[in-house]
C-alpha positions as CSV (number, residue, x, y, z in Angstrom):
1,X,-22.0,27.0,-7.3
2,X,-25.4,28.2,-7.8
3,X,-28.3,26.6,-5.8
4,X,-29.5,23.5,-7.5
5,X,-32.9,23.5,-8.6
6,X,-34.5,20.3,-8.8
7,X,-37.7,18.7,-9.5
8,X,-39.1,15.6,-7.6
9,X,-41.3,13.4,-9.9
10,X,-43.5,10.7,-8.1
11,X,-45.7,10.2,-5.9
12,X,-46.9,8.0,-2.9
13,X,-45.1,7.5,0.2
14,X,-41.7,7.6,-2.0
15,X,-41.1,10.7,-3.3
16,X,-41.2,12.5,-0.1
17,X,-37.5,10.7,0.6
18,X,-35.9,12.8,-2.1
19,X,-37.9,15.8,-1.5
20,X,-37.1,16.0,2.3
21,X,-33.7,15.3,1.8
22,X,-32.9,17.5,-1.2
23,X,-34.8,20.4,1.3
24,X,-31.9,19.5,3.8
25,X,-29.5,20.0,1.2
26,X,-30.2,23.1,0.4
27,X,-32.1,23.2,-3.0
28,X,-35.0,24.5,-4.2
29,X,-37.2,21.7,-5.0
30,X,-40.5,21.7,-6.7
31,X,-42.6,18.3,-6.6
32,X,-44.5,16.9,-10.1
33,X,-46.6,14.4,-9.0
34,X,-49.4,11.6,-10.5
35,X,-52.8,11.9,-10.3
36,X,-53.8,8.3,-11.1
37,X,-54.5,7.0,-7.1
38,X,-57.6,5.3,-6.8
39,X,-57.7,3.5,-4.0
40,X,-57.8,4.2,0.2
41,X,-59.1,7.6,1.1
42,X,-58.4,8.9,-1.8
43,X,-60.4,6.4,-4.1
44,X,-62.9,7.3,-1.6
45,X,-63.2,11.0,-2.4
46,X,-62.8,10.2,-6.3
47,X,-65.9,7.7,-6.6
48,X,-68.0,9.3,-4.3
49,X,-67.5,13.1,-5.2
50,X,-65.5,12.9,-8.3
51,X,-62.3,15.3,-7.1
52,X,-59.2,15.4,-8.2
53,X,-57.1,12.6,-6.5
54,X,-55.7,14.5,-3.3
55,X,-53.3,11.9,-1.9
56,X,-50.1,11.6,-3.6
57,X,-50.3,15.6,-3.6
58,X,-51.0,15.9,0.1
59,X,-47.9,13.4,1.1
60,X,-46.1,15.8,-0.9
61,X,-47.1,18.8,0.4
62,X,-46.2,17.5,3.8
63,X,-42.6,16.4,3.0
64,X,-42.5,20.0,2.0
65,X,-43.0,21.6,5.9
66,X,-41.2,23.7,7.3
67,X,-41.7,21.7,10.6
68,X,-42.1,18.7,9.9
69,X,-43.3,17.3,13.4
70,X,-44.8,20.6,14.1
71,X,-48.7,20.1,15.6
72,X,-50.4,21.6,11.6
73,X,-48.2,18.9,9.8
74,X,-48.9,16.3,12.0
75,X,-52.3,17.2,12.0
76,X,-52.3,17.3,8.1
77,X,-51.5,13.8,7.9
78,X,-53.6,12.6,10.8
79,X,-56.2,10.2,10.0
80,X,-59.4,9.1,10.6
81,X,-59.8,5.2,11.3
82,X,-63.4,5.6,12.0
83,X,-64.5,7.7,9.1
84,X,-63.1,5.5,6.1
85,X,-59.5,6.5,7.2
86,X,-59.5,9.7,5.6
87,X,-56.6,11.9,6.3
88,X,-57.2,15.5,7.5
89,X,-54.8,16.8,4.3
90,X,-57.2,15.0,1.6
91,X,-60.5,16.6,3.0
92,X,-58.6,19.7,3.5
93,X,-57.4,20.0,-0.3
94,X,-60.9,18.7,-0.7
95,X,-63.0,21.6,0.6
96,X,-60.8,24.2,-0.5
97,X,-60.6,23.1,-4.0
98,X,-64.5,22.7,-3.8
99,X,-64.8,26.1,-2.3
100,X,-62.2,28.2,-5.1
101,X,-63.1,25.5,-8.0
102,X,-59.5,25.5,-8.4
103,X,-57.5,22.5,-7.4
104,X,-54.4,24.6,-7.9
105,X,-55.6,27.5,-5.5
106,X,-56.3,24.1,-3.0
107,X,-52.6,23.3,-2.9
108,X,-51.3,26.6,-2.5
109,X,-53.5,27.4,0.6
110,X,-52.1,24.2,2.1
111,X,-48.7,24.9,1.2
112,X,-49.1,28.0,3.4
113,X,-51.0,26.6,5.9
114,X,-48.3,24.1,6.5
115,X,-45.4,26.8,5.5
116,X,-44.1,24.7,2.5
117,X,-40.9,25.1,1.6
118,X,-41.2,24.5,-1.7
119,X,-44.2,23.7,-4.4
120,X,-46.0,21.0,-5.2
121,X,-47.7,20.0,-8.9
122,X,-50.3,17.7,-10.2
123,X,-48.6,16.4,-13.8
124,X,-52.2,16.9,-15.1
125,X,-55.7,18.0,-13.5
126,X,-57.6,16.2,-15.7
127,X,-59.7,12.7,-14.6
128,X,-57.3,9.7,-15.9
129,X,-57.0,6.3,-15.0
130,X,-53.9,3.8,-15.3
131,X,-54.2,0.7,-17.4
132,X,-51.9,-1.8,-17.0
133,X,-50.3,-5.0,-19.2
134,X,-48.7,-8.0,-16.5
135,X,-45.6,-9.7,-17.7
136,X,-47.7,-12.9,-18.0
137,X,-50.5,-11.1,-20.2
138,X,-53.1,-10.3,-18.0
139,X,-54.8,-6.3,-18.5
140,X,-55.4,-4.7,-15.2
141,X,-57.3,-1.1,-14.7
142,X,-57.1,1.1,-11.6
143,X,-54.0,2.1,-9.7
144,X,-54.9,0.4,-6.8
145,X,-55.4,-2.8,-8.7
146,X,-52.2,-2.7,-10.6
147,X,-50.0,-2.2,-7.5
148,X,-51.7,-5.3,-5.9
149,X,-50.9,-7.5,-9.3
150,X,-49.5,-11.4,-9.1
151,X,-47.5,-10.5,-11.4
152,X,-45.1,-7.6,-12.4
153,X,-46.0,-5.3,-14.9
154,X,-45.0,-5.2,-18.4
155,X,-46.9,-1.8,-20.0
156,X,-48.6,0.8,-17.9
157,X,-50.7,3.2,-20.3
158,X,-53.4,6.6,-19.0
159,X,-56.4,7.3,-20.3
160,X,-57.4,9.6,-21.5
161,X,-54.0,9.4,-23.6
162,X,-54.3,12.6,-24.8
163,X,-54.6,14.8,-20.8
164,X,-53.6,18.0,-21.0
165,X,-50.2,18.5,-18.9
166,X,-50.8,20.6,-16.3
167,X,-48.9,24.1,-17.6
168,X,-47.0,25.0,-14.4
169,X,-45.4,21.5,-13.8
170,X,-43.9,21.4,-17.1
171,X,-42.6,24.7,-16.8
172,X,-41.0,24.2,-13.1
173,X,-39.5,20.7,-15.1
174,X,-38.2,22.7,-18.2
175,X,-36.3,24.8,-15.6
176,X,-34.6,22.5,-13.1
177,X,-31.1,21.6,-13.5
178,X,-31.8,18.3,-11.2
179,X,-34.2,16.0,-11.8
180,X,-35.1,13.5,-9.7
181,X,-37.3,10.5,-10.8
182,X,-38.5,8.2,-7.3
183,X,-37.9,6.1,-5.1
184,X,-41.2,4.6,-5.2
185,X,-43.7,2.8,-6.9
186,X,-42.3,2.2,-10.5
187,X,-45.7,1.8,-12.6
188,X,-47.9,3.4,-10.1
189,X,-46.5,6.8,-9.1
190,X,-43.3,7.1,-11.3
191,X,-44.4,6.2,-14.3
192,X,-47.8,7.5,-15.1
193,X,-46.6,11.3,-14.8
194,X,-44.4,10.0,-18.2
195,X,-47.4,9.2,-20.0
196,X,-49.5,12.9,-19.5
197,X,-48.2,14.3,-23.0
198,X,-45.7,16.7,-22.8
199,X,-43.6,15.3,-19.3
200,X,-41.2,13.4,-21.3
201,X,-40.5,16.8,-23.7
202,X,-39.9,18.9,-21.1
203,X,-37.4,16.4,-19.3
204,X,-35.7,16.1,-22.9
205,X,-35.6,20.3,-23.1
206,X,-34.1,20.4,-19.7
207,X,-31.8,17.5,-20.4
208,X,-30.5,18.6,-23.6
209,X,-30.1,22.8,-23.6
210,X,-27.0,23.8,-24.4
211,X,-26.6,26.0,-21.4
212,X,-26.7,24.0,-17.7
213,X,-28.2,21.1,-19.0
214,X,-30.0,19.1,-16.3
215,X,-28.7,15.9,-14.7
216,X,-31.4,13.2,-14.1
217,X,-30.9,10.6,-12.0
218,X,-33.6,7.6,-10.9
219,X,-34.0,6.6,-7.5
220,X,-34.5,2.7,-7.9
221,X,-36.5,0.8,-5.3
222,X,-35.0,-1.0,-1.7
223,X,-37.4,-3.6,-1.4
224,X,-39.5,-5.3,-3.7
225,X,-42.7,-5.8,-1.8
226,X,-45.5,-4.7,-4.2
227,X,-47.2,-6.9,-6.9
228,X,-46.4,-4.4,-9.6
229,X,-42.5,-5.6,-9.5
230,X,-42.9,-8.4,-8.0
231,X,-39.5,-9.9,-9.0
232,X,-38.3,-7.1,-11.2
233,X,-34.2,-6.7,-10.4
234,X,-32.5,-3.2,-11.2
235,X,-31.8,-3.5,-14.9
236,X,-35.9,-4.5,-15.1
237,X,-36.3,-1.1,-13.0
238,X,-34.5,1.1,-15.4
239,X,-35.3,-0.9,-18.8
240,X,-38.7,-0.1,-17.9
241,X,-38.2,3.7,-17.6
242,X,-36.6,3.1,-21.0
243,X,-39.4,1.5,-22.1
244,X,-42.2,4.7,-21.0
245,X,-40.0,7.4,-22.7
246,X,-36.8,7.6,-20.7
247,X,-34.7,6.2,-23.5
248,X,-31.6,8.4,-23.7
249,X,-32.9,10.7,-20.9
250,X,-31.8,9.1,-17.7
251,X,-27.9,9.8,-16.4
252,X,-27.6,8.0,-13.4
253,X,-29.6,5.2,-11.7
254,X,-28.6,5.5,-7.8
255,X,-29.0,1.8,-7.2
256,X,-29.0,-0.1,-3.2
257,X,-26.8,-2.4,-2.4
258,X,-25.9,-3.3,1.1
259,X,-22.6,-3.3,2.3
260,X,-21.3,-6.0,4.8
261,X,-17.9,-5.6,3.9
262,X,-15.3,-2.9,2.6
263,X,-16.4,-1.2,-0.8
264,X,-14.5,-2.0,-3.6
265,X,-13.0,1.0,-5.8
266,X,-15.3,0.7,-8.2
267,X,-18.3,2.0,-5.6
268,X,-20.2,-1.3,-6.1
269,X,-20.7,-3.5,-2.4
270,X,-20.4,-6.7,-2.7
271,X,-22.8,-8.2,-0.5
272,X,-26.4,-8.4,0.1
273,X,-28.6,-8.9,3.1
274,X,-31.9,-11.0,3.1
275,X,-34.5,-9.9,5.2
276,X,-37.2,-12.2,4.1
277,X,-36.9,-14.5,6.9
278,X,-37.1,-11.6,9.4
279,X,-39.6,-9.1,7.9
280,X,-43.6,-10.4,6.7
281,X,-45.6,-7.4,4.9
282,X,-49.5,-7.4,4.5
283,X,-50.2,-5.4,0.7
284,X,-53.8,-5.1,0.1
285,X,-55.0,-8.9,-0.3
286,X,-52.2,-10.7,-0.2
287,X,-49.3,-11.4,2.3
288,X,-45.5,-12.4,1.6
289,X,-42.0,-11.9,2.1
290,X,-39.9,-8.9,1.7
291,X,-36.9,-9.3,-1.0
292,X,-34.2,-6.6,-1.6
293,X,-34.0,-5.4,-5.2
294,X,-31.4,-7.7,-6.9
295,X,-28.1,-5.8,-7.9
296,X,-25.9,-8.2,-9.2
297,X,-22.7,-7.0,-10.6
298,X,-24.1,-8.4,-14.1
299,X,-27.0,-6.4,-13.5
300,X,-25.4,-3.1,-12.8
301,X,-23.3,-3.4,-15.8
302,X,-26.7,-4.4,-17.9
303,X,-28.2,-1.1,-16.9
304,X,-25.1,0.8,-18.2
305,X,-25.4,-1.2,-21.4
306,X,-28.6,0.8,-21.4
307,X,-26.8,4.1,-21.2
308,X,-27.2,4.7,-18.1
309,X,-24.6,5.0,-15.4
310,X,-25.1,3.2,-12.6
311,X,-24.3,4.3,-9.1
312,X,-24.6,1.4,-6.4
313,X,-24.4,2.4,-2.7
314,X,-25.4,1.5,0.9
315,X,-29.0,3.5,1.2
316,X,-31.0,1.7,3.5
317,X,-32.5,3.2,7.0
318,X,-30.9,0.1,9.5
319,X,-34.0,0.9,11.4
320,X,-36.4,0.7,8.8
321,X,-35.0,-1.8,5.8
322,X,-37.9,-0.9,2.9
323,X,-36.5,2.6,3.4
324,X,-33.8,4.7,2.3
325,X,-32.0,6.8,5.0
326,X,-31.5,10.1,4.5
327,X,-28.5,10.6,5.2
328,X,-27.2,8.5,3.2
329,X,-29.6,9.6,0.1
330,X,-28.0,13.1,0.8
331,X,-24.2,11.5,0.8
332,X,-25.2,10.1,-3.0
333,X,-27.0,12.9,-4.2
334,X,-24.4,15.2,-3.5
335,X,-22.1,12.4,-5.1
336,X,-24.7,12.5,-8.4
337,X,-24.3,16.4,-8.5
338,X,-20.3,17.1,-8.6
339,X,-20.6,13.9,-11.3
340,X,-22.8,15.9,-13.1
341,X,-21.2,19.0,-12.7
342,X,-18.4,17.6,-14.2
343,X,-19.3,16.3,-16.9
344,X,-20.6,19.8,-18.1
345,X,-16.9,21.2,-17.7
């Protein structure tokens, strides 16, 4: 079997699960990743000295290290509490990108500096902002806004609607054979790299060439514990996806569900585990509970109604229950592949 080549497309503190894991694995992996973050160091750096966003990129950049613990990639995401938290990587990408006037030329000197072993891509490098429509009617603007909403989000749009796609992450996205949409923020960091014009058409070119087509699969959420899906079970996940241009796209949704018992031949677990009484989180300005993303057995088979195929399994770090373990992310993936593979025979 040739080496899979696959395409991470995210941002945020999520998309460095798949990309570290699918490193482990073996595969070359390339990163495509939003430029909408506003808010934290990052919004920082935007308002006061109009860059390109450097955050989501700079996370990504760091799942990438060859050493991931090494002193320069700890020292890339080491921040500063007493100068507005900034993190070492965002000034970094800053500078360089000030000092080249290339944002590009920034990411590949850190990539280096940091011995990435793979690339990283903004989905656009132009200056675009999220909008946002709540389920109870209420328009929101800023990323930072929308992911601290009271309510879950219906529509997420970018503006300008017309930015320019940023050549090379199309191109690296036309060419994978595995793409790879989250985990992570749904309408935040998924989502708005759909929107930049031409994202969606290159997924669709990779998807449906004749030759190796390319299997997609969506990483859905752990833990609902964000005000953009506040609420939102599995189907809502995927419908949503649907809903921004992923209609007849997506192949598998790799979906958690925890497993307390034997699994039944089907693959789906049968039981759930609450942490809500056990776990509080803190999310900008408010404070609540954490909630597993529902997976009903109803659900599941609502999102293959969809046309999706749904793969439930165990994914969650026991240490850490809001993440996914690795693992076991590299158990399903490998899983997702020899489906895929199949399927083309």
């Amino acid at each position: 079997m040739n080496r899979t080549n696959a395409v991470v497309i995210g941002g945020g503190t999520g998309a460095p699960a798949s990309i570290r894991t699918l490193l482990d694995m073996g595969c070359k992996v390339s990163s495509v990743v939003a430029m909408v973050d506003d808010g934290g160091s990052t919004g920082i750096l935007r308002e006061r000295g109009g860059v390109i966003p450097p955050g989501d990129i700079r996370k990504c950049i760091s799942a990438m290290s060859a050493n991931y613990e090494g002193i320069l990639a700890r020292a890339f995401r080491h921040r500063f509490d007493y100068l507005d938290n900034h993190s070492l990587g965002n000034l970094i990408l800053t500078a360089i990108a000030d000092e080249t006037n290339s944002f590009p030329d920034a990411i590949r000197v850190c990539e280096g500096l940091i011995e990435a072993r793979g690339h990283v891509y903004p989905s656009t490098l132009h200056d675009v902002s999220l909008y946002g429509l709540t389920n109870d009617g209420v328009e929101l603007e800023g990323q930072a806004v929308i992911s601290d909403a009271d309510c879950s989000m219906r529509y997420v749009s970018l503006h300008p609607a017309d930015a320019q796609a940023y050549p090379s992450a199309l191109r690296v996205i036309r060419e994978a054979n595995f793409i790879v949409l989250g985990p992570g923020s749904l309408f935040t960091s998924i989502i708005p790299n759909l929107l930049v014009p031409g994202v969606v058409e290159a997924i669709r070119e990779a998807h449906d060439r004749e030759n190796d087509p390319a299997c997609t699969l969506f990483v859905c959420s752990l833990a609902d514990m964000q005000g953009e899906t506040w609420g939102m079970n599995c189907y809502d996940y995927v419908d949503a996806l649907t809903r921004h241009g992923m209609r007849g796209l997506l192949d598998i949704a790799l979906i958690h569900r925890n497993a307390e018992a034997s699994p039944m031949a089907s693959g789906v677990f049968p039981a759930l585990t609450d942490y809500s009484d056990a776990r509080r989180y803190t999310k900008g300005r408010r404070t609540g509970k954490l909630a597993h993303v529902e997976a009903s057995d109803e659900l599941v088979h609502k999102v293959k109604e969809l046309g999706v195929q749904p793969m439930v399994r165990d994914l969650v770090d026991p240490v850490r229950p809001t993440w996914h373990d690795r693992e076991k992310l590299a158990k399903a993936f490998r899983e997702v592949l020899a489906v895929c593979h199949s399927r083309q025979r």
